[in-house]
N, C-alpha and C positions, 0 to 999 in steps of 0.2 A: 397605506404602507408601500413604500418601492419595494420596486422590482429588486427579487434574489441577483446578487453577482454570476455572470453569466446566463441570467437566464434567456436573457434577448438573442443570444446568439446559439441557442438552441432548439428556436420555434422559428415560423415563417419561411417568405424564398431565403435562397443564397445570397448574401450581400458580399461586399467589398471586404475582405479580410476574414472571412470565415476559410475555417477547413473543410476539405472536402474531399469524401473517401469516394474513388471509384473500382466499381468490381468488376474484371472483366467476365467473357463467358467461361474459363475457366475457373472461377472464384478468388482469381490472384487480387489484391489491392493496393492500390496505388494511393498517396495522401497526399496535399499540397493546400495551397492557399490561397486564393481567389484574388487575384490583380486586374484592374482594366488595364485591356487591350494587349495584356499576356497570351501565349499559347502554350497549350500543355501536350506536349510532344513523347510519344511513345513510338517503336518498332513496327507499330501496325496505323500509324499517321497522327495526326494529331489533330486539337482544335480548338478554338479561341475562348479562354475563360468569358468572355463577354456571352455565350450562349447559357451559361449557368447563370450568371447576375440577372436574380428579379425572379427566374426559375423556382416552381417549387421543391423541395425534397423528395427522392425517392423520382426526379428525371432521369430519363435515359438521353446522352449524346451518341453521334457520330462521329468518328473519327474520318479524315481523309481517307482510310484503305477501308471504311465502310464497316467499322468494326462500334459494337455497341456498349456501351460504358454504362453500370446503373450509378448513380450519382448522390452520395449521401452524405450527413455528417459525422463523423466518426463517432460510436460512442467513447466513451472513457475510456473501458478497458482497450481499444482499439487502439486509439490516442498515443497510453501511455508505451505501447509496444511498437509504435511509430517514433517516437518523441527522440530529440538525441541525449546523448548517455555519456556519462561521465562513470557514475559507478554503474551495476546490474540492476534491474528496477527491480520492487516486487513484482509477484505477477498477481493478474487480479484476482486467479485462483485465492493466495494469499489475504489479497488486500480487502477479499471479499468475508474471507474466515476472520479477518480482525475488525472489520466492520459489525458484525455479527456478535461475537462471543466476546468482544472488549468492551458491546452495548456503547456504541458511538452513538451519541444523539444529541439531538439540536439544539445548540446553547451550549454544549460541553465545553469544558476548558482542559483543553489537550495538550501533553509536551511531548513530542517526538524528538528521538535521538537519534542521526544517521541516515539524511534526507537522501543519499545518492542521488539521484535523478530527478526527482520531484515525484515518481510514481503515486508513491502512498500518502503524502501530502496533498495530493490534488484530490484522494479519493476521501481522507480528512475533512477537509474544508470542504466539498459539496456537503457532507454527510452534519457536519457542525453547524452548517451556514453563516449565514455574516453576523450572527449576534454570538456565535460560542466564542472561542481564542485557541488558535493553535504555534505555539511555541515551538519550531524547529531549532534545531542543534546539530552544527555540521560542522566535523573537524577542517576538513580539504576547503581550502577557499575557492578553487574551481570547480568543485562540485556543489558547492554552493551557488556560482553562479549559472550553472547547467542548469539544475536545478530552480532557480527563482524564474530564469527565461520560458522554461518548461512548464511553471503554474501561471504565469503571467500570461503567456501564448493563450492556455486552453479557456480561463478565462476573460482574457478581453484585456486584462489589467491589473495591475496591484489589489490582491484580493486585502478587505479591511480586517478580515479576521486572523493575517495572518503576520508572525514577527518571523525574523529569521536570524539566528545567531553563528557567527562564525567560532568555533572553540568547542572545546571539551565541556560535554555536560554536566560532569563531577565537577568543574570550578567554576562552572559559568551558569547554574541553574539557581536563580533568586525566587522562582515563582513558586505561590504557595495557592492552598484550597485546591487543588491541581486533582481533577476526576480522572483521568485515566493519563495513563503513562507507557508510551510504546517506544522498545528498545530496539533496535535494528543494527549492531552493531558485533563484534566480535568478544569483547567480553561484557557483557550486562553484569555479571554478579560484580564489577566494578565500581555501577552506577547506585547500588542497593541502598546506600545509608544516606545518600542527598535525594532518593527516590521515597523511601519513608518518609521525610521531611516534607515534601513538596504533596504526597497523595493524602487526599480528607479521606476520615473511617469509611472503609464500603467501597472505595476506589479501588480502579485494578491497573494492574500492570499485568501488558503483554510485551513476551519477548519473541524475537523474531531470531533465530537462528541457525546456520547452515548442517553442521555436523553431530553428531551422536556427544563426541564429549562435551563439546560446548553446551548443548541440553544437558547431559547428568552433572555440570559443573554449575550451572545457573538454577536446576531445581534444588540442589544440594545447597546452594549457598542461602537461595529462598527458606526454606526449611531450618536453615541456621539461625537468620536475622530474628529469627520469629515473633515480627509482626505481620506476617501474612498466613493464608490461611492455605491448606494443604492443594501447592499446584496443580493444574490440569495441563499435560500436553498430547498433543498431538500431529500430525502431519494430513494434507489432502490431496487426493490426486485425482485428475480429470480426464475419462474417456471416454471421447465422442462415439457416435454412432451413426453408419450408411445406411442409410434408408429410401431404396428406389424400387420400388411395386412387392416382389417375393425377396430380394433379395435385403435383407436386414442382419446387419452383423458388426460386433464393434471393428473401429478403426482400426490401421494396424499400428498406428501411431498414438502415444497417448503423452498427455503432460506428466510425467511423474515426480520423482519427491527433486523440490526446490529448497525446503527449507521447512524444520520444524518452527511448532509455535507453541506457546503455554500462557496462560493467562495465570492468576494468584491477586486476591481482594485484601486489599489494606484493614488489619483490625482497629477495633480503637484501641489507643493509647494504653498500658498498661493491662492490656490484655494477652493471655497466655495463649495461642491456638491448644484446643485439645488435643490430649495426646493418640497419635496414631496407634490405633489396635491392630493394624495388620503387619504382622512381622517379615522383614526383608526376608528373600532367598537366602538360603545359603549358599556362604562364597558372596553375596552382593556386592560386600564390601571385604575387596581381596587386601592382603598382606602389604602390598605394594602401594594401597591408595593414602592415599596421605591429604585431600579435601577434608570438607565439612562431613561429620560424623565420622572419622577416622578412628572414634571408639570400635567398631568395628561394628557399626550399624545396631548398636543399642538400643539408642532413641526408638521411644516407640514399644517399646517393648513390652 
């Protein structure tokens, strides 16, 4: 069996074209790309990529002003917070929670809609590997090509599993059997009736989105279409913690809400979802809302 896409260039020394993260003594890092007979110059001196080629991972260099670098290869989520940008990437917080709860696994046949960056793409394709298929959909042709430079960089090369389409995925999505289907976009409940089409019974769709109504817009319109089954969302947020001898205390800094998410599983055909017994708030559904179940949140009742 060959070797996984990128796998070569995440084992062994540094070679010629790998990335390579250095950390200085204050934990700041720096990312670049390994050239012969380049120098890598910083404020505190610099010095000759030729001393990392051949090197194993996890070296320390010197600098001219005598300052000590640890010397590694980025991982992923490192990568994509390095990488350059065209739209906002996910973050891996994100890309970590869709990996997880949209059951990405190997061999999947993935559509993604709304590549920005390449962020959540690159964490796709490690996660599908080279036998799944991942089907990208990117309105912007420049962030499409940010984007392709940016999965091609981390892995080495044209990954096989992956197509990339420039256009709207409402008129440009022909792919069927389709396991999971991830929205990243501003309006999803847009994409709902060529997303039916394209997800086998049991498949999910997750949607990635920024604000509060774009969430009650896209579970409401989920909840409409009803062939899916009663959505899950929610948001994650990450706070580190310092820990040196007595003194242990969270950060003062924390990652907070970037973006909600919701998953919802394709039923079979001609299937009804059962009806919700839990009845909205009152007031849920105000005088003014005019979406899906504009009965005034009957459904379900």
């Amino acid at each position: 069996m060959s070797e996984p896409t990128g796998a070569a260039r995440r084992r062994g020394p540094f070679t010629v074209g790998d990335q390579v993260q250095l950390t200085d003594p204050k934990g700041r890092h720096y990312t670049f790309t390994l050239e012969e007979g380049k120098n890598f110059h910083t404020h505190k001196g610099s010095f000759p990529h030729d001393e990392l080629i051949g090197a194993p991972e996890g070296s320390v260099v010197r600098t001219t002003g005598n300052v000590a670098y640890l010397a590694l290869r980025p991982l992923l989520p490192d990568y994509v917070l390095s990488m350059p940008r065209g739209a906002a990437v996910v973050y891996p917080k994100d890309a970590g929670q869709i990996l997880a709860f949209a059951d990405i696994f190997p061999g999947a046949r993935v559509v993604e809609a709304g590549v920005g960056s390449g962020s959540l793409s690159s964490f796709l394709l490690r996660a599908i590997g080279d036998q799944g298929m991942l089907h990208s959909y990117e309105r912007r042709e420049d962030f499409a090509e940010i984007a392709k430079g940016n999965v091609e960089r981390y892995f080495g090369g044209p990954h096989p599993a992956w197509q990339l389409t420039v256009g709207d995925l409402q008129d440009n999505l022909s792919d069927g059997d389709v396991d999971r289907v991830i929205l990243d976009m501003l309006a999803p409940w847009e994409c709902l009736d060529v997303v039916k089409k394209a997800l086998v019974p049991g498949g999910i769709l997750c949607c990635y989105v920024a604000t509060t109504t774009q969430l009650a817009r896209t579970v409401e319109s989920i909840r409409e279409i009803g062939c899916f089954n009663e959505p899950t969302s929610w948001e994650s947020m990450i706070r580190n913690w310092h820990v040196e001898g007595l003194a242990v205390r969270p950060d003062h800094r924390m990652i907070g809400h970037t973006g909600f998410l919701l998953t919802a599983r394709r039923l079979a055909d001609g299937v009804e979802p059962p009806m919700r017994r839990r009845r909205p708030s009152k007031g849920a559904y105000g005088e003014d809302y005019d979406g899906p179940n504009a009965d005034g949140g009957n459904r379900g009742r």
